[in-house]
VOLUMDREN-755237 format. One record per residue (C-alpha): residue in one letter; y, x, z. Coordinates in Angstrom, 1 decimal. Each point is the difference from the previous one (the first is absolute). Layout:
+------+--------+--------+--------+
| type |     c2 |     c1 |     c3 |
+------+--------+--------+--------+
|    A |      Y |      X |      Z |
...
+------+--------+--------+--------+
end
This chain:
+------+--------+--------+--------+
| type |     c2 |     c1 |     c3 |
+------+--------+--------+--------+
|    X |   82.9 |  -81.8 |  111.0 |
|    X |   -1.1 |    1.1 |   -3.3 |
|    X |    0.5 |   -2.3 |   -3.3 |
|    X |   -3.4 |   -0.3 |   -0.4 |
|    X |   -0.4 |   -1.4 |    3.7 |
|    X |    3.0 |   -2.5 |   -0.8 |
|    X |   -2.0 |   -1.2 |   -3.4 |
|    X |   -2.8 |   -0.5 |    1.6 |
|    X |    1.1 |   -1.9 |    3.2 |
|    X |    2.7 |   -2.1 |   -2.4 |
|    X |   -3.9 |   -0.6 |   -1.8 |
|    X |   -1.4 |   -1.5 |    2.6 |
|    X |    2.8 |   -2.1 |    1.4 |
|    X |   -0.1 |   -1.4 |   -3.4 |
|    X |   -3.5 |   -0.6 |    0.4 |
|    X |    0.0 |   -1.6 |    3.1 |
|    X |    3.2 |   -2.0 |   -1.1 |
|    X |   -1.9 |   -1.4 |   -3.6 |
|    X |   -3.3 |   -0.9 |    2.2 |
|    X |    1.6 |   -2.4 |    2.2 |
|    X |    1.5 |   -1.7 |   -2.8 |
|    X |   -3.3 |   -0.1 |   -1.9 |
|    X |   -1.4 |   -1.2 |    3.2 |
|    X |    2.4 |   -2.4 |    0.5 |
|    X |   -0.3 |   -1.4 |   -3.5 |
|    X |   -3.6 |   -0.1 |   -0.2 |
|    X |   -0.5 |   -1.5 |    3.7 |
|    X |    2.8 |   -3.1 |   -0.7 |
|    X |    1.0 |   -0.3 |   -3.5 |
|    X |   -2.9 |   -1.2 |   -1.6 |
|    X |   -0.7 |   -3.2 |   -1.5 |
|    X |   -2.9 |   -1.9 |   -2.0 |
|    X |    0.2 |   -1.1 |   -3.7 |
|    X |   -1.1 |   -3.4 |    0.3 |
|    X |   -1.7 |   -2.1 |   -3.2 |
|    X |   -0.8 |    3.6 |   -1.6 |
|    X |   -1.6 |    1.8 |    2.7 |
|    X |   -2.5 |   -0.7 |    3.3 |
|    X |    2.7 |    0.1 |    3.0 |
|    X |   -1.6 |    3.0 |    1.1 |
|    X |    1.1 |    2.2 |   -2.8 |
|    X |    3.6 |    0.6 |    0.9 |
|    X |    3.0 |    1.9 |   -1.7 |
|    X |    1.4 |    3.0 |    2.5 |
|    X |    3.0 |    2.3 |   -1.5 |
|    X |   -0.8 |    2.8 |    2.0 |
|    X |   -1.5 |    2.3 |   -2.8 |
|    X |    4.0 |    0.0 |   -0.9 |
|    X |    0.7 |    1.6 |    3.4 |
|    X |   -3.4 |    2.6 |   -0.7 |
|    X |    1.2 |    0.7 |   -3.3 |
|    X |    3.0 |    1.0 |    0.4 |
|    X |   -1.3 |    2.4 |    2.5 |
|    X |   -2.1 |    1.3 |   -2.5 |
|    X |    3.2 |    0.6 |   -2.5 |
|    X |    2.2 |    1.2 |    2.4 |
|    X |   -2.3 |    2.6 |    2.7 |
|    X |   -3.1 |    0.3 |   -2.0 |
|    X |   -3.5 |   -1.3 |   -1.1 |
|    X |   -1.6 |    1.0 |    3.6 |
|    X |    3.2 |   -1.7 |    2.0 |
|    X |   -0.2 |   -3.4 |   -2.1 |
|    X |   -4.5 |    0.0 |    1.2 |
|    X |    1.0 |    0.6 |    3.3 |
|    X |    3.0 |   -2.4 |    0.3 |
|    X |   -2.4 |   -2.8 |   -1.7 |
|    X |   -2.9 |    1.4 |    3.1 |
|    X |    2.5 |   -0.2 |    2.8 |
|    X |    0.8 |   -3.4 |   -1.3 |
|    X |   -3.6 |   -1.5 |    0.0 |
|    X |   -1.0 |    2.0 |    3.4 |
|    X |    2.9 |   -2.0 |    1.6 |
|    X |   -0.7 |   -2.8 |   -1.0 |
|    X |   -3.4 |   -0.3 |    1.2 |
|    X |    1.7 |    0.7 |    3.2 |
|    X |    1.8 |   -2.5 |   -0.3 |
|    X |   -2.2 |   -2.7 |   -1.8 |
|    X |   -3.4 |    1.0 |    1.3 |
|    X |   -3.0 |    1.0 |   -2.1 |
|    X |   -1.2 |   -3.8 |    0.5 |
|    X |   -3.1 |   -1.1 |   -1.4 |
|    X |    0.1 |    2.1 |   -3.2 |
|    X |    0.3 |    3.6 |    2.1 |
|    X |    2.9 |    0.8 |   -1.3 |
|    X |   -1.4 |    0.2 |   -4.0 |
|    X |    3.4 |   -1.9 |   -1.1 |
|    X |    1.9 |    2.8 |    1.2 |
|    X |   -2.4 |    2.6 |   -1.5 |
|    X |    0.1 |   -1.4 |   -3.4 |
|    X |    4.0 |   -0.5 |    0.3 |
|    X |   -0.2 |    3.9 |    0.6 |
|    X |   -2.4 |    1.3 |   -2.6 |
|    X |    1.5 |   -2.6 |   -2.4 |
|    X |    3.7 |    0.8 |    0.8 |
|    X |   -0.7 |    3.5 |    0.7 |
|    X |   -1.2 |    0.4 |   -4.0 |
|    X |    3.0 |   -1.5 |   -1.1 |
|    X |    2.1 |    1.8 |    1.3 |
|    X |   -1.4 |    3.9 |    0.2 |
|    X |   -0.7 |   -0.6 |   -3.8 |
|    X |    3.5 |   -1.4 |   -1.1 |
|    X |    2.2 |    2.4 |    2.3 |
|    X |   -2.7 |    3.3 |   -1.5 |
|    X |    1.2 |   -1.3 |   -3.4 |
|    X |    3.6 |    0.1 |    1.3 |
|    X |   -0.4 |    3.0 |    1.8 |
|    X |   -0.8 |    1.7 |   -3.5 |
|    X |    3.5 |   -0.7 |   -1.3 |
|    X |    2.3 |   -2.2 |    1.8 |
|    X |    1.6 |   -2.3 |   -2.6 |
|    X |    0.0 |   -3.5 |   -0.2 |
|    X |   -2.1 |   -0.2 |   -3.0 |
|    X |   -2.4 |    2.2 |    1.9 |
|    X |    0.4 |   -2.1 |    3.3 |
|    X |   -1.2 |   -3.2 |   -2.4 |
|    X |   -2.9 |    1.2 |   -1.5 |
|    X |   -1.1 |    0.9 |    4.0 |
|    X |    0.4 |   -3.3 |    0.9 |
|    X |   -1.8 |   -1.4 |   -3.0 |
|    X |   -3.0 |    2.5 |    0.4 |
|    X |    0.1 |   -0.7 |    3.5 |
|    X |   -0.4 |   -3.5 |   -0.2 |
|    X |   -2.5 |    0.2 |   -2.7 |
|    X |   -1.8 |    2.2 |    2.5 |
|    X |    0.2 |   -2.2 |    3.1 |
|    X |   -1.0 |   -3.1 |   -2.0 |
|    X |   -3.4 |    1.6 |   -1.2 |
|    X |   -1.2 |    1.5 |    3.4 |
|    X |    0.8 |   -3.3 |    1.4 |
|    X |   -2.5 |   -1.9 |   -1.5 |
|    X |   -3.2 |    2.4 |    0.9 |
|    X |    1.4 |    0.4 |    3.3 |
|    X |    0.8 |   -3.9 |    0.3 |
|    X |   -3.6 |   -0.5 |   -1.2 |
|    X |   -2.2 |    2.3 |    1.6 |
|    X |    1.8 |    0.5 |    3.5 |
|    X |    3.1 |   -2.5 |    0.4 |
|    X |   -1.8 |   -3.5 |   -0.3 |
|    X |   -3.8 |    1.1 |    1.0 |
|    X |    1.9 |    0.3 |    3.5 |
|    X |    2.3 |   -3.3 |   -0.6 |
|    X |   -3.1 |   -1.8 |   -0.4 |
|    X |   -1.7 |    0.9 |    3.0 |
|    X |    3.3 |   -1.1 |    2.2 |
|    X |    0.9 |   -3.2 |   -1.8 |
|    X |   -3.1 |   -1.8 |   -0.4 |
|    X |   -2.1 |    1.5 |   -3.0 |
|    X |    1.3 |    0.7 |   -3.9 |
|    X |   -0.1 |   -3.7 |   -1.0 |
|    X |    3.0 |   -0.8 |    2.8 |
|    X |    1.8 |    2.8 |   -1.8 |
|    X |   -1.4 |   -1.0 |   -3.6 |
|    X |    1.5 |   -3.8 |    1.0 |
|    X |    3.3 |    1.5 |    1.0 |
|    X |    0.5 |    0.8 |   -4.1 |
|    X |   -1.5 |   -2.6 |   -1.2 |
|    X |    2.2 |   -2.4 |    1.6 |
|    X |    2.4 |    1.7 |   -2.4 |
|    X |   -2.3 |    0.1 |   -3.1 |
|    X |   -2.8 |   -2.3 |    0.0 |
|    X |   -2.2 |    2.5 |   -2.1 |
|    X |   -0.1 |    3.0 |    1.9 |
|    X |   -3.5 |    0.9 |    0.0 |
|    X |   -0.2 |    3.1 |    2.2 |
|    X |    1.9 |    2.5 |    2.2 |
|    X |    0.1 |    2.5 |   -2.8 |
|    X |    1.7 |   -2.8 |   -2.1 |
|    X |    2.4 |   -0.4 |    2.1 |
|    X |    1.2 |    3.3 |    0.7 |
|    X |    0.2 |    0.4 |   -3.5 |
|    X |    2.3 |   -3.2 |   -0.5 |
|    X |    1.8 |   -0.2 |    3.0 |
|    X |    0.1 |    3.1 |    1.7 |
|    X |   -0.1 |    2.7 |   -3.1 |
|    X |    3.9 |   -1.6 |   -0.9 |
|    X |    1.2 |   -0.6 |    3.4 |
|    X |   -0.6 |    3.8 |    0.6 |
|    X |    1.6 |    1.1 |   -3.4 |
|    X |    2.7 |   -2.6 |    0.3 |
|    X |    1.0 |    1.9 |    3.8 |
|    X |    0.1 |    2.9 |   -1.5 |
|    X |    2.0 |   -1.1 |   -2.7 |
|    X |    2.4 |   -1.5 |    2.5 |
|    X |    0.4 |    2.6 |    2.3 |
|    X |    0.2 |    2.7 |   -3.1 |
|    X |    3.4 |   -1.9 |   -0.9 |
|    X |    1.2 |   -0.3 |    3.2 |
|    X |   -0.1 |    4.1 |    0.5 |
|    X |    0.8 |    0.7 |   -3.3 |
|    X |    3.3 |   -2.1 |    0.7 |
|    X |    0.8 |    1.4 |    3.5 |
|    X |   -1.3 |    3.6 |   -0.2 |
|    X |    3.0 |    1.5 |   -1.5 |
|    X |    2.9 |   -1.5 |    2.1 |
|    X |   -2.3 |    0.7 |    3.1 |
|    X |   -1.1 |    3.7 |   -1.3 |
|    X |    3.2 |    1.8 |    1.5 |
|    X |   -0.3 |   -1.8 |    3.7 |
|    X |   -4.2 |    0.7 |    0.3 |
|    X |    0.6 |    3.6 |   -1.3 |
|    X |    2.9 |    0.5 |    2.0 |
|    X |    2.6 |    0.6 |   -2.9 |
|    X |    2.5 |   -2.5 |    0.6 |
+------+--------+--------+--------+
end
């Protein structure tokens, strides 16, 4: 067996290994920000686990890490009454911030350089969220759960003033997003080097 053949299968096991832990993560360790946020929005790590798949195998291998992870867990959830488009925006969201921060990193693998990827990339994933939140997300939460006002109600339970959907993705949603990536940014940033030698198979 060639080296090549042994990168690439060591590649794969890696894969395979960072999935389950992003699946594991995102299917049980999750949790609600009550007072700030409606209890469906919750905080998930797992763009840590996707990340630093992207930093240590590549841009492509982070995306399909952070696809594996949302296939599965519609497996495991169920597409529900929302066919699945929590998953699919968990995907196109997570999938942004991760294929832009680890082609920054990619470029020239420093620390300083692995920063500004995870800035940019959270930058990035906060500003598709909000068209994609908008046009796609909720226009299918609405039909499942009752019409926009149920949802609308759902923020304004927290502030009193929202006036609209758009409103409130703006408020709430807008810094929730840019606050996760913040989060998980620091967590990788923290982790990445210690872990680098054992997912690249240096140690």
């Amino acid at each position: 067996m060639n080296s090549k053949t042994i990168f690439t299968t060591r590649k794969l096991v890696v894969m395979a290994l960072l999935s389950a832990v992003a699946i594991a993560v995102f299917c049980f360790v999750e949790f609600p920000i009550p007072i700030l946020l409606p209890s469906f929005l919750k905080f998930d790590p797992s763009n840590v686990i996707t990340l630093l798949a992207g930093f240590a195998l590549g841009p492509i291998e982070g995306v399909i890490v952070c696809l594996i992870k949302n296939i599965v867990h519609v497996l495991v959830k169920g597409m529900g009454t929302t066919m699945g488009i929590g998953d699919i925006f968990d995907f196109i969201s997570g999938a942004s911030f991760v294929l832009t921060a680890s082609l920054i990193y990619k470029r020239n693998k420093t620390k300083k350089s692995a920063i500004i990827g995870c800035v940019v990339g959270t930058i990035v994933m906060t500003v598709i969220s909000l068209p994609l939140n908008y046009f796609i997300v909720y226009p299918i939460y609405f039909k499942a759960y009752g019409g926009e006002a149920a949802i609308l109600s759902l923020y304004q339970k927290i502030l009193p003033d929202t006036k609209n959907i758009f409103q409130a993705l703006c408020i709430f949603n807008i810094p929730f997003t840019l606050a996760k990536g913040i989060v998980c940014s620091l967590v990788t940033v923290l982790i990445y080097k210690p872990l680098s030698p054992i997912l690249k198979g240096r140690y």
